[in-house]
Backbone as CSV, one residue per row, in Angstrom:
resi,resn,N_x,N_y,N_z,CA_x,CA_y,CA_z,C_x,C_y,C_z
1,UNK,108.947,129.060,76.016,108.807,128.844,77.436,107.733,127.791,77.751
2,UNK,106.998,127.796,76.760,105.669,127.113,77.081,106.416,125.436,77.109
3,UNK,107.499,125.200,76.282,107.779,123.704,76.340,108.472,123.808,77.689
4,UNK,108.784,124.260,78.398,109.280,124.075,79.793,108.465,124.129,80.792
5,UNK,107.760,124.390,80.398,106.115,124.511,81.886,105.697,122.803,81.530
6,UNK,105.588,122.432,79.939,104.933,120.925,79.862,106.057,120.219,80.015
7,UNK,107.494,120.043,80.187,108.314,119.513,80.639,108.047,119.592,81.849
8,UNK,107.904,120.412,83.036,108.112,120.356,84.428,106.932,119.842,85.008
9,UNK,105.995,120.036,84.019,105.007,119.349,84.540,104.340,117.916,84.753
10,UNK,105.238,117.552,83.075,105.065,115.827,83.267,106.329,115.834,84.375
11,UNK,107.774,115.949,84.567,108.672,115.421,85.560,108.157,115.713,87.247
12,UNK,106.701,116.524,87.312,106.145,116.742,88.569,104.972,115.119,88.847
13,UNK,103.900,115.202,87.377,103.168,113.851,87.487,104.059,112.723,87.433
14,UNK,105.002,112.354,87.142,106.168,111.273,86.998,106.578,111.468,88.311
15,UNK,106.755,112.485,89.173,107.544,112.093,90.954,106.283,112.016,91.459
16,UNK,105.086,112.217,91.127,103.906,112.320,92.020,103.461,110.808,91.644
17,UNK,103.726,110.018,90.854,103.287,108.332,90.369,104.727,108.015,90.975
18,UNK,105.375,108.189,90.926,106.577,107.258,91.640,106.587,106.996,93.304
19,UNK,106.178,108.405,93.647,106.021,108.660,95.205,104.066,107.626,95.285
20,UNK,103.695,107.869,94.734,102.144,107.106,95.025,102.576,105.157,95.110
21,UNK,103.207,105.267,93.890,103.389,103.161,93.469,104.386,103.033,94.784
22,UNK,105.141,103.640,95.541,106.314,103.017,96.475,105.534,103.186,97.581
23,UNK,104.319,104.178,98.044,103.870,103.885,99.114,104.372,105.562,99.700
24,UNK,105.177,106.300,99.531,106.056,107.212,99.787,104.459,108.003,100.180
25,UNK,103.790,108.289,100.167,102.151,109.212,100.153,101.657,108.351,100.772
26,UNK,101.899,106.648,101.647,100.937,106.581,102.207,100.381,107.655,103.917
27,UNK,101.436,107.936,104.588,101.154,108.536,105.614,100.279,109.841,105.118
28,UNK,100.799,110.363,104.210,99.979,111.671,103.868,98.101,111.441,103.510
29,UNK,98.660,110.709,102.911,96.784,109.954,102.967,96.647,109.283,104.468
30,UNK,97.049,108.769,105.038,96.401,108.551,106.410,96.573,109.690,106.850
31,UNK,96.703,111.243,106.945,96.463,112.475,107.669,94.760,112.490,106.827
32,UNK,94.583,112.640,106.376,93.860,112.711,105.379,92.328,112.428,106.053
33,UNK,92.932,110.902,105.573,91.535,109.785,106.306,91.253,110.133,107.414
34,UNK,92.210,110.088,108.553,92.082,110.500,110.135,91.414,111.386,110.283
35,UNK,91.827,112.900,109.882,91.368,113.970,109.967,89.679,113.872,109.860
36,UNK,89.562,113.282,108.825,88.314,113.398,107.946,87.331,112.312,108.964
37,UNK,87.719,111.599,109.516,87.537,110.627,110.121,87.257,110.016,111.961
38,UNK,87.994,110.989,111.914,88.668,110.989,113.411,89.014,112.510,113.887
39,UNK,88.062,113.298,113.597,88.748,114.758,114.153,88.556,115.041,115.712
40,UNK,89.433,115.794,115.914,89.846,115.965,117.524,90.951,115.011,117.752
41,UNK,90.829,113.706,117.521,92.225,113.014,117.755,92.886,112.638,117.554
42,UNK,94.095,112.887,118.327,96.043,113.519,117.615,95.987,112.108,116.745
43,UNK,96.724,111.848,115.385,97.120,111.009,114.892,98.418,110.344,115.096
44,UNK,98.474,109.318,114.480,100.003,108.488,114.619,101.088,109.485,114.183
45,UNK,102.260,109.644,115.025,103.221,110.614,113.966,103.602,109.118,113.020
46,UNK,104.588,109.576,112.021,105.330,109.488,111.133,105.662,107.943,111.297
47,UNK,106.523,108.025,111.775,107.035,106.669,112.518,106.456,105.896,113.083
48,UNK,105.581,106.137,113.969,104.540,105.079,114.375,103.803,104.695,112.921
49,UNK,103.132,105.139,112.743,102.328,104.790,111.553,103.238,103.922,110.768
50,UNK,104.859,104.086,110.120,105.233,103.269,109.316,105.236,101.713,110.077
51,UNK,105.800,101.988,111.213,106.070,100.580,112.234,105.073,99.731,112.133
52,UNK,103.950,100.794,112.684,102.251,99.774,112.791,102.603,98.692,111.135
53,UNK,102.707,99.774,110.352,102.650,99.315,109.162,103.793,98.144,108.494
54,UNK,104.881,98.141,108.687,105.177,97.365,108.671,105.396,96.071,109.526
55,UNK,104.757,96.200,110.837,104.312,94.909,111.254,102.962,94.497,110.606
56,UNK,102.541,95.072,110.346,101.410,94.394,109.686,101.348,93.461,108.342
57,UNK,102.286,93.878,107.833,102.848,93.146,106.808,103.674,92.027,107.360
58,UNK,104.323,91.974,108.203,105.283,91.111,108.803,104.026,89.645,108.948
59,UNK,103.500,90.369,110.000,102.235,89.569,110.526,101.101,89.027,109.672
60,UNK,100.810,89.380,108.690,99.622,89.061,107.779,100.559,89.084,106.030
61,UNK,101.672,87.758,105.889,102.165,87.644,104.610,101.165,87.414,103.240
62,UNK,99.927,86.842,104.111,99.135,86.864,102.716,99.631,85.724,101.493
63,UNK,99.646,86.431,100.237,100.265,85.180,99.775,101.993,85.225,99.414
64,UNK,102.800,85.832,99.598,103.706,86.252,99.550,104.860,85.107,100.168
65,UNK,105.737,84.614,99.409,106.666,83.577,99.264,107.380,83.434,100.642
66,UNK,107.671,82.596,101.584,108.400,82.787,102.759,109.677,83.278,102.382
């Protein structure tokens, strides 16, 4: 049994690095920061936060190829 607990556990750190490198955890870390940061006031839901976010990228290409 014991090889199935260290199987599920690397296929848990393997979705927890896949979800971190795509960005998929960034909102959850901005609850995070806010909270910690900003308590008492309501945060961005979900959607706002991605939007902000991807205009911001839109707007600030940085060095990134037209």
């Amino acid at each position: 049994m014991a090889h199935g607990n260290r199987l599920g556990a690397a296929l848990r750190y393997a979705w927890d690095y896949l979800k971190e490198v795509s960005g998929e955890n960034a909102y959850d870390h901005y609850l995070r920061r806010h909270r910690a940061t900003h308590p008492g006031k309501p945060p961005m839901s979900r959607r706002e936060f991605y939007r902000r976010r991807q205009d911001e990228r839109f707007s600030n290409p940085g060095s990134r190829c037209p």
